[in-house]
N, C-alpha and C positions, 0 to 999 in steps of 0.2 A: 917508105917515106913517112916520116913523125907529121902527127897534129900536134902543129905549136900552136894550133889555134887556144885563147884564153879562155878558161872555164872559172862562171862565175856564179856563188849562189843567188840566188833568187831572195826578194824582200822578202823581209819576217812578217808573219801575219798572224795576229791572235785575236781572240775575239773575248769579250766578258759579259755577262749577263746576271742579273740579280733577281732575288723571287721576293715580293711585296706581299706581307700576309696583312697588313692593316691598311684601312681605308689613312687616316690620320697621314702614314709614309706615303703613300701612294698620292694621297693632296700635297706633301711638299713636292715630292718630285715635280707633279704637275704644274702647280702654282697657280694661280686665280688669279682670272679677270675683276676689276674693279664694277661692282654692280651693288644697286640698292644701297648706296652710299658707303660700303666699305672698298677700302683702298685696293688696288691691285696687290699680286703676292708675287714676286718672281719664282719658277722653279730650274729642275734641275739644267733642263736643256738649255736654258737663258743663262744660269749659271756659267754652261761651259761658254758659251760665246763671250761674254763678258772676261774671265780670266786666259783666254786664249789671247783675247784683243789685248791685255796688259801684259802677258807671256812676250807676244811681237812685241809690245811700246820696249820691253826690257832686250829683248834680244837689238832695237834700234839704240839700246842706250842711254833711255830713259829711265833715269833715276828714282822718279815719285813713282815709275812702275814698280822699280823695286823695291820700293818702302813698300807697295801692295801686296807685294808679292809674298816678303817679311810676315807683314801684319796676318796674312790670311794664314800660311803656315802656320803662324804662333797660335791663332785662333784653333786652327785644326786639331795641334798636338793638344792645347788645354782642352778641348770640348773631348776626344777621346780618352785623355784619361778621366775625366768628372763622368764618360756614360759609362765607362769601364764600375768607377768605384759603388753607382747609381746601377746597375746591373748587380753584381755582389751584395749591395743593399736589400734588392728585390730577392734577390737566391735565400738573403737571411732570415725574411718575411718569410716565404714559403717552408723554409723550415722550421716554421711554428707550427704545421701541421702535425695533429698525433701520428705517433711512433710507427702504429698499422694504418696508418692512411696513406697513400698513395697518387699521384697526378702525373699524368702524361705532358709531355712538352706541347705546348699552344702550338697547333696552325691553322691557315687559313684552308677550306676544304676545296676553295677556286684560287691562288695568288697569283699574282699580276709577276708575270715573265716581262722582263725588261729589259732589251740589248743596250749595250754600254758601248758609247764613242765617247775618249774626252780626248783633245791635242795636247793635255797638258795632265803631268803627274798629281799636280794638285787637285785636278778637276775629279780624277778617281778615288783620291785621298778624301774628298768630301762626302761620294759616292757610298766609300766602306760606313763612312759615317750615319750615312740615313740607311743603312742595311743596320746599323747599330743600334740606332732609334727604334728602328722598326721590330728588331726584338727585344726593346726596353718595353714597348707600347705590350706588345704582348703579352710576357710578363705581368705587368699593370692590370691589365683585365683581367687575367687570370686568377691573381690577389684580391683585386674586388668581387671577384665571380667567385670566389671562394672561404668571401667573408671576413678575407686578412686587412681591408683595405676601407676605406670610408667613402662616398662618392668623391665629396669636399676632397679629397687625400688625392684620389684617382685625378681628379681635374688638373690638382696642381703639377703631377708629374707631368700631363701630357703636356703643359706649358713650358716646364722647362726644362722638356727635353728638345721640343720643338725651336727654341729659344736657343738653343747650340749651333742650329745650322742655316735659322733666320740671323743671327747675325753675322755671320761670316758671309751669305747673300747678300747683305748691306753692305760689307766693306765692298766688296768688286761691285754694287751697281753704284756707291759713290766715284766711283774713280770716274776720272775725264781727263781723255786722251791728247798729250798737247804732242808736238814735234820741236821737243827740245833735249839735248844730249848733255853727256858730260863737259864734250868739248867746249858747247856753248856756255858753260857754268865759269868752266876755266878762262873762257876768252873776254867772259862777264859782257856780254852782247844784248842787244834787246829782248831776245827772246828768250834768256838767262832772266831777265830783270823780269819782264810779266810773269813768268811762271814762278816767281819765287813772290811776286806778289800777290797771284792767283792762289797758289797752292804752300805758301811759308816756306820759311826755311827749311834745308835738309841738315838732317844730323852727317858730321863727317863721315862714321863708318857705315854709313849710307854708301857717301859719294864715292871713298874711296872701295868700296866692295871690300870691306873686312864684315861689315854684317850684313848679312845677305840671305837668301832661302835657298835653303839647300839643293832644291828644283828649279833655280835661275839656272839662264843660260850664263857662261864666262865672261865676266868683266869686263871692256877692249883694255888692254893692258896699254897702249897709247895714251886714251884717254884718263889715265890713272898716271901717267909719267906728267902729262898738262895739268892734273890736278894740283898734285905736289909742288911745281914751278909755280901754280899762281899763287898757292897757299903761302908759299916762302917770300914771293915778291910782296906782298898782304902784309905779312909779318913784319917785312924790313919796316915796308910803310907807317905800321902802327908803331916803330920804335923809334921810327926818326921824328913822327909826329908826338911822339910820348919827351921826347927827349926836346924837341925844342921847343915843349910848354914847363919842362923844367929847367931850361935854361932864362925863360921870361920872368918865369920866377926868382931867380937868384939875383 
């Protein structure tokens, strides 16, 4: 007698982890409390919650999600290629060292092991990032500790490298979560109207999901068929009002 019974694999499961050799990385992950009068810091783990909560607003069909979502990728790809070209920089620096001289690669001789959760690809995208920084920082010291580098010099890199992945932390903790879809844009309803006066207008290849982030979830292809109907009823509107203030005219 046959098992027809169905045979099925089992969920995927991977796990990621990253090594912190600089105190500097290891403070953005963390993020800081607001104390002694400076401001609080968000870090990484705050991070993920925050671009998770806009992941859902976008997977409900929330459209200023997706401008978030947009804005944070583009943020991402530009800050990797500037640490990318800003690493290369640092490499040309140390090859100012004479010909018989020699340096071992920077590490930390205790670095901070760090297990990695994010729900969202972008969350890890930012991840690779401060693993990026964190061997720019190294680098950096290295140069100064080797007399390639100035302190004044040294200061400024660690600002703007820091300053790559503090503002992509600003876009997701500006965001504020409202319950409004495309539909509602199309049906031009109240809740359509507040959030376009809360949060402004959206650019069309927004709404329509032609520009989007590549780590969004699928468009509702519904709510892209109501878009185009209102947009065309909009249209008519504008032409027959265009048309009969040149008829008052004549």
């Amino acid at each position: 007698m046959s098992d027809k019974t169905e045979k099925k694999a089992g969920a995927l499961h991977s796990e990621l982890s990253i090594e912190l050799h600089t105190q500097y990385a290891i403070n953005t992950w963390s993020g800081r409390p607001a104390s002694g009068g400076k401001p609080s810091l968000i870090g990484m783990p705050l991070f993920f919650r925050l671009i998770s909560r806009i992941n859902r607003d976008s997977l409900a069909d929330n459209p200023w999600a997706d401008l978030v979502l947009v804005e944070v990728e583009s943020l991402l790809e530009t800050a990797s290629q500037q640490l990318q070209k800003w690493l290369n920089d640092i490499d040309a620096l140390m090859a100012m060292l004479p010909a018989n001289a020699s340096v071992s690669g920077g590490t930390s001789t205790a670095p901070l092991n760090i297990g990695v959760h994010s729900h969202t690809p972008l969350g890890y995208r930012c991840v690779y990032l401060l693993v990026g920084f964190d061997q720019l920082i190294l680098r950096v010291f290295q140069a100064h500790h080797y007399g390639l580098m100035s302190l004044k010099e040294r200061k400024a890199w660690l600002h703007r490298g820091s300053h790559q992945i503090r503002r992509i932390f600003s876009v997701a903790l500006r965001y504020r979560s409202h319950p409004v879809t495309r539909q509602d844009i199309a049906s031009d309803n109240d809740i359509a109207r507040q959030s376009i006066e809360q949060f402004g207008e959206l650019d069309r290849a927004i709404l329509l999901g032609t520009r989007r982030s590549r780590f969004s979830p699928p468009v509702s292809a519904e709510s892209i068929k109501s878009l185009n109907a209102a947009f065309k009823r909009q249209s008519r509107k504008e032409k027959a009002a265009k048309q009969e203030v040149q008829d008052d005219q004549q």
